[in-house]
Each structure stands twice: as C-alpha cells, then as structure tokens.
C-alpha positions in Angstrom: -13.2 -17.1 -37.7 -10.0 -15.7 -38.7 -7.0 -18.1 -37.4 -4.9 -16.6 -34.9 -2.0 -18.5 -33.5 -0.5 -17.2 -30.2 3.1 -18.4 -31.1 2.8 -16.6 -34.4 1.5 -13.5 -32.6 4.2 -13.5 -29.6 7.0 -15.8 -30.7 6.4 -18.0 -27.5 5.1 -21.2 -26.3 1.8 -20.8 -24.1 4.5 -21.2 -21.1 7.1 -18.6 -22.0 3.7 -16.7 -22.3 2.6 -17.4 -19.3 5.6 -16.6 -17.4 5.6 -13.2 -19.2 2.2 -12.6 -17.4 3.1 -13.9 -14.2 6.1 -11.7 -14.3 4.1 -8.8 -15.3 1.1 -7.9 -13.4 -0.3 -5.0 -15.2 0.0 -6.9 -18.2 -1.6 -9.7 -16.8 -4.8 -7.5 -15.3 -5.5 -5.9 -18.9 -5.4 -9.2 -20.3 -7.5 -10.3 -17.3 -10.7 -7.8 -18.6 -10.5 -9.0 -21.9 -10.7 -13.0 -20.7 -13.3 -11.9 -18.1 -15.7 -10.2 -21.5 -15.1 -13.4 -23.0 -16.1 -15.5 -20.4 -19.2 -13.6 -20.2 -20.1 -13.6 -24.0 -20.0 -17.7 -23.4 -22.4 -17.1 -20.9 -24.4 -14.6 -22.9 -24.2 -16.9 -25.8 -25.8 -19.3 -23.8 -28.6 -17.6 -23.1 -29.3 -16.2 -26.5 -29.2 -20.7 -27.9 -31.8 -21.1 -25.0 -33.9 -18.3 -25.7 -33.5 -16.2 -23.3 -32.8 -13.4 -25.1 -33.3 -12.4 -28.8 -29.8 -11.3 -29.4 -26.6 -9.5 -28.3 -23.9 -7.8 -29.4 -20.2 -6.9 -28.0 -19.3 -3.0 -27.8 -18.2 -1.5 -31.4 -16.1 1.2 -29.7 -14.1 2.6 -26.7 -17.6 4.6 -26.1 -19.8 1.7 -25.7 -20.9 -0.6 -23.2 -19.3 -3.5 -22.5 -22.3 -5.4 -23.7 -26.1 -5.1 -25.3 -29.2 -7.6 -25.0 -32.0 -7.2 -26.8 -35.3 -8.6 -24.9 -38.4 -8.4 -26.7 -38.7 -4.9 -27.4 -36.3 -4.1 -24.7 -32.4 -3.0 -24.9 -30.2 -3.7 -22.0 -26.2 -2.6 -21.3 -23.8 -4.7 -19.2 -20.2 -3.6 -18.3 -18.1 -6.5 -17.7 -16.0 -5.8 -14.2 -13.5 -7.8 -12.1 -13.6 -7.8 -8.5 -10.6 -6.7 -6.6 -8.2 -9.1 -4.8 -7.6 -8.6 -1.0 -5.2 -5.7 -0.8 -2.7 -7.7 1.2 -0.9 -4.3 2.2 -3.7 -3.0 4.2 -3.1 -3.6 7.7 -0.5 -5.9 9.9 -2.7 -8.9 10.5 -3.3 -9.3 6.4 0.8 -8.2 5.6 1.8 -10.8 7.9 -0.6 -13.4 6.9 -0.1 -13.1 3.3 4.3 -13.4 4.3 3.1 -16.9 5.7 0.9 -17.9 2.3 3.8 -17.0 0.1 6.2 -18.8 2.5 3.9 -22.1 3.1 3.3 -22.4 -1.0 7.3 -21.9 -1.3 6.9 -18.7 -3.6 9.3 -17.2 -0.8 12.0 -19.0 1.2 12.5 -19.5 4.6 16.1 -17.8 3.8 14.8 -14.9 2.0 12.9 -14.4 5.6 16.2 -15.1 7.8 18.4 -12.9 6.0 15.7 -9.9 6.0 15.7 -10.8 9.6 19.1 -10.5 10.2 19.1 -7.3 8.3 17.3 -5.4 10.6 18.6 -7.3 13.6 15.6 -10.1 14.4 16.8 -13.3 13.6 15.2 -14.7 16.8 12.0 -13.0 16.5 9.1 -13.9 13.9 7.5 -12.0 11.1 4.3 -11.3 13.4 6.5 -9.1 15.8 7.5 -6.8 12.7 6.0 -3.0 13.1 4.4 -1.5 10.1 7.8 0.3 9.0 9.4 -3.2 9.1 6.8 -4.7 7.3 6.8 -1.9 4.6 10.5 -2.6 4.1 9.7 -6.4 3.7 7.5 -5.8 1.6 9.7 -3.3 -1.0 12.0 -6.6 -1.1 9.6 -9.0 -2.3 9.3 -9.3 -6.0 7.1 -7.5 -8.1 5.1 -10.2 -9.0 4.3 -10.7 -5.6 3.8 -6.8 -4.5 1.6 -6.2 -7.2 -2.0 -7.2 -8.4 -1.1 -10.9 -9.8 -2.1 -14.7 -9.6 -0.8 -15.3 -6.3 -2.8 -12.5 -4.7 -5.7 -14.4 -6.3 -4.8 -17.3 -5.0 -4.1 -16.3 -2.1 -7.4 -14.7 -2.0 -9.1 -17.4 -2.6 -7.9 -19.5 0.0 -9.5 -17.0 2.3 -13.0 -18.3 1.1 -14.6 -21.0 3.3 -16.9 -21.8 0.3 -14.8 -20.0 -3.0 -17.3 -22.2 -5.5 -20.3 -20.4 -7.0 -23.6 -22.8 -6.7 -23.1 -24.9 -4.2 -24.5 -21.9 -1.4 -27.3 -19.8 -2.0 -26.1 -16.6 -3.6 -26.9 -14.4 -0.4 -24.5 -17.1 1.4 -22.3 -17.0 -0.9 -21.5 -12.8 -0.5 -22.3 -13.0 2.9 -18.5 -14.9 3.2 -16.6 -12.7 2.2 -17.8 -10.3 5.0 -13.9 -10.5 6.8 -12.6 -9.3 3.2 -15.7 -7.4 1.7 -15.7 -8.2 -2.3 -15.2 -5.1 -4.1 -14.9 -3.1 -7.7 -13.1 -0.3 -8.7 -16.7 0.9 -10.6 -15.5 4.0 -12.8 -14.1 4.1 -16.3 -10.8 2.6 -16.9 -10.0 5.5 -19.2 -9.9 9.3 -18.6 -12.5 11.2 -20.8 -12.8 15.2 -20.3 -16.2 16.6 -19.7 -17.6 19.6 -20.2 -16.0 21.5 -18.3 -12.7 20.0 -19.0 -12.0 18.1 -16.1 -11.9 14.2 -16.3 -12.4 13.0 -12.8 -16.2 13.9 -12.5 -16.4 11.5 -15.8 -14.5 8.9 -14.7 -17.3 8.0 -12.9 -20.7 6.3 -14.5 -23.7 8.4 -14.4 -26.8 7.4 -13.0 -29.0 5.4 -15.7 -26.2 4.5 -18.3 -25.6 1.1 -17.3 -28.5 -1.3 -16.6 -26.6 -4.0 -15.0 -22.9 -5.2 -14.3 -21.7 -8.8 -14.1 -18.5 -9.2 -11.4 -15.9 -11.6 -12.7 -15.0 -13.7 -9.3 -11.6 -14.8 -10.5 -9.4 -12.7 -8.5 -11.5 -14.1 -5.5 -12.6 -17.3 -6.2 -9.9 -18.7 -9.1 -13.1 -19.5 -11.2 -14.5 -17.2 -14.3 -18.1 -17.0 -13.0 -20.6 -14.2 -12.8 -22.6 -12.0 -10.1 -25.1 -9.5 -11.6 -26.8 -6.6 -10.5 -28.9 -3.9 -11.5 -26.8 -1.2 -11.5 -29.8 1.3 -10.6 -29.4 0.3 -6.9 -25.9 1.5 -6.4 -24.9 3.8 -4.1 -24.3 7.5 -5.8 -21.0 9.3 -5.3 -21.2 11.9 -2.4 -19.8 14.5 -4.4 -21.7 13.8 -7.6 -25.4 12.9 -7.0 -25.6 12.0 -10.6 -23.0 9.7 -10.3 -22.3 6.1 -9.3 -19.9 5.9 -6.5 -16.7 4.3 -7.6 -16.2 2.1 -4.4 -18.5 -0.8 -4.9 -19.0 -3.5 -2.6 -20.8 -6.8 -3.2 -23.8 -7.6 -0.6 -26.1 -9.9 -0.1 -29.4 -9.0 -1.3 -28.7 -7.4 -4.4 -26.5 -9.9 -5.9 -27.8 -13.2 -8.2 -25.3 -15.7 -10.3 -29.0 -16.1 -12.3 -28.5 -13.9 -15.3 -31.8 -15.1 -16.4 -33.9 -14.6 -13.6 -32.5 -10.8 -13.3 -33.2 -9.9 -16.9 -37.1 -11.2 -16.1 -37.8 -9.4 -13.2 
C-alpha cells in the first residue's frame, strides 16, 4: 500500500484536523461516507477470509455501486448509506430538548442562554416557554457546528437510544427503539445525473432492481460504525415514479438484520 501521511497531506496534526471537521460539518459528512465504505470493506473483507463469499470489489467509478460480491455464480451490489441524525429543528419539544443537551455537556453556556434571554425580554422565564419564532432566532445564534449536521447531533442522537449498541438486542428490538425518532436515509443519488429527458430529479432516485441490498451506517445514531442490511427489493417505490425507490427510507423491524451473512444465504 502506497504510504500516505495525513500531516503531509494537510499540514496538520490529527487534532488541528479534527477541529477542522468539527468546525465544518459538510466537510465532516463527505468525509463521514468515505469512513462509513471503509468500515464496511472491513466487514466485507471479513467475510470474504471466512468464506463467505468468493470475492469483492469496491466501485471503479462515479457510475458504480458502492460495492460487488461475488457468490458462487452469483453477483450482488451494495450502496454504502448513513442514517440520518435526529433533525433537532423539527418541532418545539426536540428544539428545546436538544438547547438542554448542548447546555448540560457545556457546548453552550448558561450565559449564552441569559443574555439571548434578556434580548428578547425573558430573563425570568425558561427555554421551554420560547414559541417557535423564538426558538428559530435561538437557534440562528448558535454556532454552525451546532446548527448543522455534526458530531454533536450524533451524540446527541445517540443519547436518545435506550440500547444505542448493536448485538446486545435482537435486531427487531434493536429498530423497534428508535420508534420516538424513526431511523432514516436520504436513499437517492448524492449526485445529479440528467436522464433522458433531460431532467435530473427523476434520476436522482434508484430504480427498481439496481441495487440488491444497502448496508445503513449507524454512526450518526448510535456513535458506533456498524451495519444494518437489507434487500433493497422490499422498499417502498416513489409515488410519482413507480419504477423508482422512494427516497424517504425508514428503518423497521422486520426487514432489517446486522447478519450480513445470513442475508446473502437466504
């Protein structure tokens, strides 16, 4: 393997780095789906020393699947995706809940909430008596690394999980959890490709038999780099293209295994 040294690359220690991502969100999430892939060519790797498959290989190309097994005579595609964090903006009771998380871990200070109190004259009152305009304005104040899709919305999301470690329920258990804060995927292309009638929203969505299974990356959930799979032929289709996946997925019990193995076999 070719050596590759991140100072050399980036001119910073792996904590100047860090704090780069942390700082950066959108950076951080593109970085996010390439450690997720890697994390699940460890697992695939795995599987291939064990014998569980003959081979794999990694996608060559922007047009390729995330991932290819070869099983027996068989060839099967994976796309690597990562599960969305709660979307701490979407009503009062989760705003004003995630205001506490960030003030009880200290990422926020109790002055930072007194003198936004005072602001719009409520220094008496607390942060669960705010109305949604209030909130909104809060929320504009807090930095980005906060506002946006970062670490601490995964941990924070995380410590909304009774039981956030993979294994130690039954997988059905284990989905059925997160039934307060479904788990959910973005499932469409993150890339815009025109089609043949030269739109690009009707092809941002997979079609219907390209992908034979996807493997959810629980990190932004769970704070742990492990897997769900399913087949991806028991989606739900898009309402307005029947030939489509729909690109709101949600994780339920029943469909979902952490057994890789098990899923390929049947």
């Amino acid at each position: 393997m070719t050596s590759f040294d991140l100072y050399q690359a980036t001119g910073l220690t792996p904590q100047e780095l860090a704090e780069v991502l942390q700082n950066n969100p959108r950076a951080y999430m593109a970085v996010r789906g390439a450690v997720a892939e890697k994390h699940l060519d460890k697992v695939l790797d795995g599987l291939c020393q064990a014998g569980g498959i003959n081979s794999y290989r990694r996608s060559a190309g922007d047009s390729e699947k995330d991932f290819y097994l070869q099983v027996g005579n068989n060839t099967y595609t994976i796309e690597c995706k990562n599960v969305e964090a709660i979307k701490t903006q979407k009503n009062q009771g989760t705003k004003v809940s995630y205001i506490e998380y960030l003030a009880e871990k200290g990422y926020i200070s109790s002055l930072f909430i007194d003198n936004f109190m005072k602001e719009i004259h409520m220094a008496h009152e607390g942060i669960e008596m705010l109305s949604s305009s209030e909130l909104k304005s809060f929320f504009k104040q807090l930095p980005q690394k906060y506002r946006e899709s970062s670490f601490v919305k995964y941990e924070y999301s995380a410590s909304k999980v009774p039981c956030p470690q993979l294994g130690i329920l039954s997988d059905d258990e284990f989905v059925a959890q997160f039934n307060d804060f479904p788990i959910t995927i973005d499932f469409q292309r993150t890339r815009n490709s025109t089609d043949e009638d030269g739109g690009t929203r009707r092809n941002r969505y997979y079609r219907v038999g390209e992908i034979d299974i996807v493997a959810a990356c629980l990190f932004s959930r769970t704070m742990e780099w492990k897997f769900l799979y399913a087949r991806a032929e028991e989606f739900e289709r898009h309402k307005d293209y029947p030939d489509r996946y729909s690109n709101k997925l949600r994780l339920q019990p029943g469909l979902w295994t952490s057994n890789l193995q098990d899923l390929i076999s049947t």
